[in-house]
Residue frames as qw, qx, qy, qz and C-alpha x, y, z in Angstrom:
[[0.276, -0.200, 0.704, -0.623, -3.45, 16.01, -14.91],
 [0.739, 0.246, 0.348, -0.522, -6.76, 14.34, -16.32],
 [0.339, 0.337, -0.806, -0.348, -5.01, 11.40, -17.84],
 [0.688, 0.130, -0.660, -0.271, -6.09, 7.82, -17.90],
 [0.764, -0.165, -0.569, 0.255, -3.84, 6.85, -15.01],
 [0.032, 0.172, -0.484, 0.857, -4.16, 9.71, -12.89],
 [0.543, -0.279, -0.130, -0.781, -7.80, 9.11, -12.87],
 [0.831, -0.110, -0.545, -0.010, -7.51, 5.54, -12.12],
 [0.489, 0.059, -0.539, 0.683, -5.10, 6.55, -9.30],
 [0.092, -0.165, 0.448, -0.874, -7.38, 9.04, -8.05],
 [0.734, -0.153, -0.492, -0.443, -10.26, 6.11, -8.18],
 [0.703, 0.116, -0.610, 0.348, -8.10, 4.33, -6.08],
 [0.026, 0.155, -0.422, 0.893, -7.88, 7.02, -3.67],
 [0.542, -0.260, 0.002, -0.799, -11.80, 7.37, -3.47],
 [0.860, -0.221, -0.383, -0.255, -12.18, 3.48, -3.27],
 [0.333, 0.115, -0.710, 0.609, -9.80, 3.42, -0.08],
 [0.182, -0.080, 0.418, -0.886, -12.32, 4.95, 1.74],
 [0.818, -0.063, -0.202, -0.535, -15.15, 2.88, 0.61],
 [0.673, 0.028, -0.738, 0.034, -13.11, 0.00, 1.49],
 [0.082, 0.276, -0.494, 0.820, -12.92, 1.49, 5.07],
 [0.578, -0.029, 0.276, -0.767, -16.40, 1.83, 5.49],
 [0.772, 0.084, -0.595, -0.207, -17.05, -1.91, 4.04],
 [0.449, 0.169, -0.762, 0.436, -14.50, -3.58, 6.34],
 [0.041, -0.143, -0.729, 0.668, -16.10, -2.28, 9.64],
 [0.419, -0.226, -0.299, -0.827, -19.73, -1.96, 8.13],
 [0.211, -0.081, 0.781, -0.582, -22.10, -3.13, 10.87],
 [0.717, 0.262, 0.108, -0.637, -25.56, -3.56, 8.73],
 [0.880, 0.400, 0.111, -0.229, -24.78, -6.72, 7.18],
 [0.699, -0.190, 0.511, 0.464, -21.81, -8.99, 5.60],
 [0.613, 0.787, -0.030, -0.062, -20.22, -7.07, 2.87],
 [0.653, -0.468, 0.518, 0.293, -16.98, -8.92, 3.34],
 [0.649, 0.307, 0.503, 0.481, -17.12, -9.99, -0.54],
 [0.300, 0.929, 0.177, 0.125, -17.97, -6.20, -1.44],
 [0.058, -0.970, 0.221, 0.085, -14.95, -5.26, 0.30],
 [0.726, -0.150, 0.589, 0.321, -12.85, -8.01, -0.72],
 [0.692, 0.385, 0.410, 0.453, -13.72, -7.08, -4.71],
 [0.169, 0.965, -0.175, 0.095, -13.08, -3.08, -3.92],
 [0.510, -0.725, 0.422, 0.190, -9.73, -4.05, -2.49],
 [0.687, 0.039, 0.600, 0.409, -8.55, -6.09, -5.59],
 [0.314, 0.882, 0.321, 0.140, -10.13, -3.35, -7.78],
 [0.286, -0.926, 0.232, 0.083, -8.10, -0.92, -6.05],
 [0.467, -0.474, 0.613, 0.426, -4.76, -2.96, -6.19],
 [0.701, 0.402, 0.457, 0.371, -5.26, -4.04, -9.57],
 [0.309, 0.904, 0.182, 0.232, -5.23, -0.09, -10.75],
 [0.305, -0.815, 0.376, 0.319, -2.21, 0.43, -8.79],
 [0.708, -0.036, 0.611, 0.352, -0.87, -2.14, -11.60],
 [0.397, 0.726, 0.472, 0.303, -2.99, -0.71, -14.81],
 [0.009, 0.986, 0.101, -0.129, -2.17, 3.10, -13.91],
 [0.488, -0.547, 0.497, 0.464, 1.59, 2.40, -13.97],
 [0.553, 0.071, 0.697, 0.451, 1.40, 0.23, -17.03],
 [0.306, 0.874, 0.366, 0.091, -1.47, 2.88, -19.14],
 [0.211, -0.867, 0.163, 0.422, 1.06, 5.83, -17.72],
 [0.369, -0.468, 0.660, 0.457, 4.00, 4.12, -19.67],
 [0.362, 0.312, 0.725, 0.496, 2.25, 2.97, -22.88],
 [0.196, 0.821, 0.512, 0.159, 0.09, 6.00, -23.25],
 [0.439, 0.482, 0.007, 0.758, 3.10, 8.68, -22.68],
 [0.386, -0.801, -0.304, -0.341, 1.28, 9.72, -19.70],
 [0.749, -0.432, -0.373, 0.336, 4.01, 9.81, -16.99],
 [0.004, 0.721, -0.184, 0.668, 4.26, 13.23, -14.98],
 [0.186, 0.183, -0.711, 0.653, 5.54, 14.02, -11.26],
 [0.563, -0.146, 0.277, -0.765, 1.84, 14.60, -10.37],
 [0.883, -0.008, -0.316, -0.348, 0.94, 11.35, -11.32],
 [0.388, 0.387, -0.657, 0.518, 4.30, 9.78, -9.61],
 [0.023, 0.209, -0.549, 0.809, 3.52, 11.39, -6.52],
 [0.718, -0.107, 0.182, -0.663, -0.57, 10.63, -6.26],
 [0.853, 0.078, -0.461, -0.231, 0.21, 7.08, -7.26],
 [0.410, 0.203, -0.734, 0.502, 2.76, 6.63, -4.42],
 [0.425, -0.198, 0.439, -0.767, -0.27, 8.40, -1.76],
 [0.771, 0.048, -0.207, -0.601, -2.62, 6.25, -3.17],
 [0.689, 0.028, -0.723, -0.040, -0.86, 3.02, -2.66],
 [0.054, 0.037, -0.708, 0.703, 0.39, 4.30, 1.48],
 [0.480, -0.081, 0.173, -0.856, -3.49, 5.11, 1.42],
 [0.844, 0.144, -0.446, -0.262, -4.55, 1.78, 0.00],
 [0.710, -0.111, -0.654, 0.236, -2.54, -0.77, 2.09],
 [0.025, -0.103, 0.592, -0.799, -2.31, 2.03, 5.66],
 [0.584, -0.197, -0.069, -0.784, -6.30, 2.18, 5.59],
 [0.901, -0.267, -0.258, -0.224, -6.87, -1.54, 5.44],
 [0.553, 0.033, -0.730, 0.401, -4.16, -2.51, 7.54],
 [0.051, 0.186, -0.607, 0.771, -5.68, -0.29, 9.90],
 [0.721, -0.161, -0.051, -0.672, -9.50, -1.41, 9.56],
 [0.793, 0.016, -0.607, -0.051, -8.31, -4.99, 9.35],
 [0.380, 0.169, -0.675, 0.609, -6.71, -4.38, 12.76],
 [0.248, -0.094, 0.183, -0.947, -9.74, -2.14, 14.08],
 [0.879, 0.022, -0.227, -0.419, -12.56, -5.32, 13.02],
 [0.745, -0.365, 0.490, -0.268, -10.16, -7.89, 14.53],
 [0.903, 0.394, -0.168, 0.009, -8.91, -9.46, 11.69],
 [0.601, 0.400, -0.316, 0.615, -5.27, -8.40, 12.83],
 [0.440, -0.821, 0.074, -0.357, -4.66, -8.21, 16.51],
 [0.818, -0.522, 0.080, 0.228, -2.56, -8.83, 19.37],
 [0.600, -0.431, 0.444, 0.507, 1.14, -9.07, 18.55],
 [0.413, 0.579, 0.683, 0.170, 0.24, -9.00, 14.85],
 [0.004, -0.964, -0.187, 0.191, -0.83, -5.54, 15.46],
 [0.338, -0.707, 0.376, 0.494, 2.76, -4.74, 15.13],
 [0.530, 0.119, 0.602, 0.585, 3.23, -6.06, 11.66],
 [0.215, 0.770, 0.456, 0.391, 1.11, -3.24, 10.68],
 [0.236, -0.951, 0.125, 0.159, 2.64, -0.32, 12.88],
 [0.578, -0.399, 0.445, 0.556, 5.73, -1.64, 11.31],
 [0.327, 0.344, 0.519, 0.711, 4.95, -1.26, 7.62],
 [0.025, 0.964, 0.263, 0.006, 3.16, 2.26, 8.79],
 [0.491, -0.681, 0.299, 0.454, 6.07, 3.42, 10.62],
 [0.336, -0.105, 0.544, 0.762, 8.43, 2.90, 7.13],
 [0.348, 0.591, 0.565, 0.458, 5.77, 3.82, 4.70],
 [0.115, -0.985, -0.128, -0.024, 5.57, 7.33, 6.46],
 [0.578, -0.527, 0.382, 0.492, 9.44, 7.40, 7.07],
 [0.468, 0.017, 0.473, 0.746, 10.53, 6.94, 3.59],
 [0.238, 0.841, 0.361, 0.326, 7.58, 9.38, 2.20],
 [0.363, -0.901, -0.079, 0.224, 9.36, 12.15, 4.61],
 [0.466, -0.396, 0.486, 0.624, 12.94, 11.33, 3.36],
 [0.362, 0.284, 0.531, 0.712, 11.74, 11.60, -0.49],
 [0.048, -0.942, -0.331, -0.020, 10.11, 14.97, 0.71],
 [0.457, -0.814, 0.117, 0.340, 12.75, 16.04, 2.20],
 [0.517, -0.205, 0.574, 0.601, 15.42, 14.81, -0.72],
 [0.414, 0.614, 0.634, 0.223, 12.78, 16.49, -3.09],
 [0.114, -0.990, -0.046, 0.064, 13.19, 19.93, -1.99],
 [0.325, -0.612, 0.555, 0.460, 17.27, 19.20, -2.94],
 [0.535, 0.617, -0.264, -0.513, 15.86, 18.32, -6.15],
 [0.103, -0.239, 0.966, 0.003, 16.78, 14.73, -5.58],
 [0.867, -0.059, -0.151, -0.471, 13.74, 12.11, -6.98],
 [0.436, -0.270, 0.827, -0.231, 13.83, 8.91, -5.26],
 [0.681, 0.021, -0.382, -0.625, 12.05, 6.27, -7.47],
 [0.689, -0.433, 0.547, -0.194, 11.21, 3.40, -5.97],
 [0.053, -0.418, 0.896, 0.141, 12.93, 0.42, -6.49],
 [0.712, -0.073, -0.450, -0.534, 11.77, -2.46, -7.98],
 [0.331, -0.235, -0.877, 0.257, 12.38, -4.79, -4.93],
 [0.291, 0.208, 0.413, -0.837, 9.75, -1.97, -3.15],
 [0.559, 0.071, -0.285, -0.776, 7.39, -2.75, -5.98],
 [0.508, 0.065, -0.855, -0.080, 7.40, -6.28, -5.25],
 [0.106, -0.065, -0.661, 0.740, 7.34, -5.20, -1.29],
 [0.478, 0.127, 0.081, -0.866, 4.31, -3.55, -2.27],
 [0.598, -0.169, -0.737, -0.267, 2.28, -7.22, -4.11],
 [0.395, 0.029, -0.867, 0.301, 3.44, -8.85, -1.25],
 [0.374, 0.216, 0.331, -0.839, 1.07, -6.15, 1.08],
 [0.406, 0.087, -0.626, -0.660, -1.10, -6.68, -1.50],
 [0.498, -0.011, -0.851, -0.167, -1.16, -10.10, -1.53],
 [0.185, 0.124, -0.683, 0.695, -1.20, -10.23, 2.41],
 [0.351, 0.233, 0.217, -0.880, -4.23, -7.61, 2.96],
 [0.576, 0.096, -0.436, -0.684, -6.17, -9.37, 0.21],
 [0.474, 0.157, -0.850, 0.168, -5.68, -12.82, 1.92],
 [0.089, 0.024, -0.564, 0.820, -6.77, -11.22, 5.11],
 [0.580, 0.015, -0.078, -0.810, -10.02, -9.91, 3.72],
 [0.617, 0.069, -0.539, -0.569, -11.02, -12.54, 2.27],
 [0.169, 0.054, -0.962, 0.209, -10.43, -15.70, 4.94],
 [0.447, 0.129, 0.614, -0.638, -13.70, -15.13, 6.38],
 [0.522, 0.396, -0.292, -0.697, -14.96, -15.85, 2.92],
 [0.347, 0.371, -0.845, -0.166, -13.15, -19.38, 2.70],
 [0.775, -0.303, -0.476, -0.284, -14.26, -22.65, 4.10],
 [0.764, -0.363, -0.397, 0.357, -11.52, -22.36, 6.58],
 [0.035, 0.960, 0.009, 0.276, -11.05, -18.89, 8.04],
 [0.622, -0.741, 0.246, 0.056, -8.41, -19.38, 10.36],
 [0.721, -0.308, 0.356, 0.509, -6.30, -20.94, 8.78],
 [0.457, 0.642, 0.246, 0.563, -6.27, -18.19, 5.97],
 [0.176, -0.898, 0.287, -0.285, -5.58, -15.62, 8.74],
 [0.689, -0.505, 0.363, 0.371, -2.70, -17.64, 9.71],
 [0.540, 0.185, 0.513, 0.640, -1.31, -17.59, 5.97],
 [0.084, 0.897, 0.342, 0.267, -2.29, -14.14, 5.69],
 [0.200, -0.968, 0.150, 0.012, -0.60, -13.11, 8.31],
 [0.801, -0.216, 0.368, 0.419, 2.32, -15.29, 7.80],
 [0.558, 0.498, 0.285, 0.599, 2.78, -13.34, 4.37],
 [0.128, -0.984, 0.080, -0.098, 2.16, -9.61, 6.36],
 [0.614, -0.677, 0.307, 0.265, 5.45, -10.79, 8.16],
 [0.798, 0.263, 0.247, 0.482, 6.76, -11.41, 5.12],
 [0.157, 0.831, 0.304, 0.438, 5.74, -8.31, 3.80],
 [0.215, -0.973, 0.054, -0.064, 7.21, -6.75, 6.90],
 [0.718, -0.145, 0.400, 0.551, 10.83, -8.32, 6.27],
 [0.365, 0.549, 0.398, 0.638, 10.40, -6.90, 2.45],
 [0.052, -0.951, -0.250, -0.173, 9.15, -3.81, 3.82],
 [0.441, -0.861, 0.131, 0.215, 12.05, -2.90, 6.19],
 [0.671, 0.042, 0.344, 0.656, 14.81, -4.16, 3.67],
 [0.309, 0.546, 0.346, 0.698, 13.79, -1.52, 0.81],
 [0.135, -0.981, 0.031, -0.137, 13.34, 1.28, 3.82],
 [0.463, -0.811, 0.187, 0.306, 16.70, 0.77, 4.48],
 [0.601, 0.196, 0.463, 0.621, 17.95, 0.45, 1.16],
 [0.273, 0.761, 0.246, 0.534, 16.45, 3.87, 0.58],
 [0.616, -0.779, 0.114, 0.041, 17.70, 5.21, 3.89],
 [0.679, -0.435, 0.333, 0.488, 21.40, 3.77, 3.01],
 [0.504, 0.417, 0.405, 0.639, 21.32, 4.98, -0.78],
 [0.003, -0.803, -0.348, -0.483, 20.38, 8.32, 0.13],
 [0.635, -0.490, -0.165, 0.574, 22.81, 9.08, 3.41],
 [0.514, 0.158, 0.200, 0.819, 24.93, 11.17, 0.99],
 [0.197, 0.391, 0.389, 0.810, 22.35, 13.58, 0.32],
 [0.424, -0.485, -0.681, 0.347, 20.46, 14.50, 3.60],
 [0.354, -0.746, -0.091, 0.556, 22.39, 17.27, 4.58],
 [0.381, 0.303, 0.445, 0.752, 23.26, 18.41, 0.82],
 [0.272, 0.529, 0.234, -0.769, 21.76, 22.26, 0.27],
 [0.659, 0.475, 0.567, 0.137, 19.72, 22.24, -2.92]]
């Protein structure tokens, strides 16, 4: 349990909650502070994977805290960015949409776990995941740029991406996994 990349993952987990309190911090602009925990954070979803596999390190506990960590990592700020104004109106919905599946499919690979079924994810989901990433990082940062607006338009233009990618690969794990629903373990 106290490997490399479970620690990093459960860094990840602690700096979600710093990024939280950054994002809507009222004493001052720490926009850049929460701009370099949020890259920090996604970068180690990268490094924990890659340390896991070259250092022999790769166990279902680690699996399973790297997959919270990441729903914790991109649900938190989508939901400060939305809570500070960065992401509102209509918008709003690109982020109740990629909640909505990220809690859906964690239920179905609960549920297909207890039949002793493992879901991994797919590598178009990993990608689905950057693209958040990319999206949420974009988001932070526009206030940062010389033109803020128009980096929250190209921010959010990528969330929507991100929320295209997002619903494909829940229903790709949703149709690959029909069979086994109702299976007893």
């Amino acid at each position: 349990m106290t490997t490399i990349p479970n620690i990093l993952t459960i860094l990840r987990c602690l700096g979600v909650f710093a990024l939280a309190v950054l994002l809507v911090w009222p004493f001052g602009d720490v926009r850049l502070a929460a701009l370099i925990v949020f890259v920090l954070a996604a970068l180690t979803d990268w490094l924990d994977g890659y340390l896991a596999r070259k250092l022999n390190q790769i166990s279902a506990f680690g699996r399973m805290l790297d997959s919270i960590a990441d729903k914790l990592l991109v649900g938190v700020a989508l939901l400060m960015l939305c809570a500070e104004g960065t992401i509102g109106g209509l918008n709003s919905l690109a982020a109740a949409l990629i909640l909505m599946r990220e809690i859906a499919i964690s239920g179905l690979r609960e549920h297909l776990g207890t039949k002793g079924i493992v879901v991994p994810a797919s590598l178009f989901a990993k990608w689905k995941t950057t693209i958040q990433l990319v999206a949420i990082a974009v988001l932070i940062g526009a206030p940062l740029t010389w033109a803020p607006a128009t980096f929250v338009v190209i921010g959010l233009v990528i969330l929507w991406a991100a929320v295209v990618m997002t619903l494909v690969s829940g229903w790709q794990y949703i149709w690959g996994t029909r069979k086994a629903w109702g299976e007893e373990a």
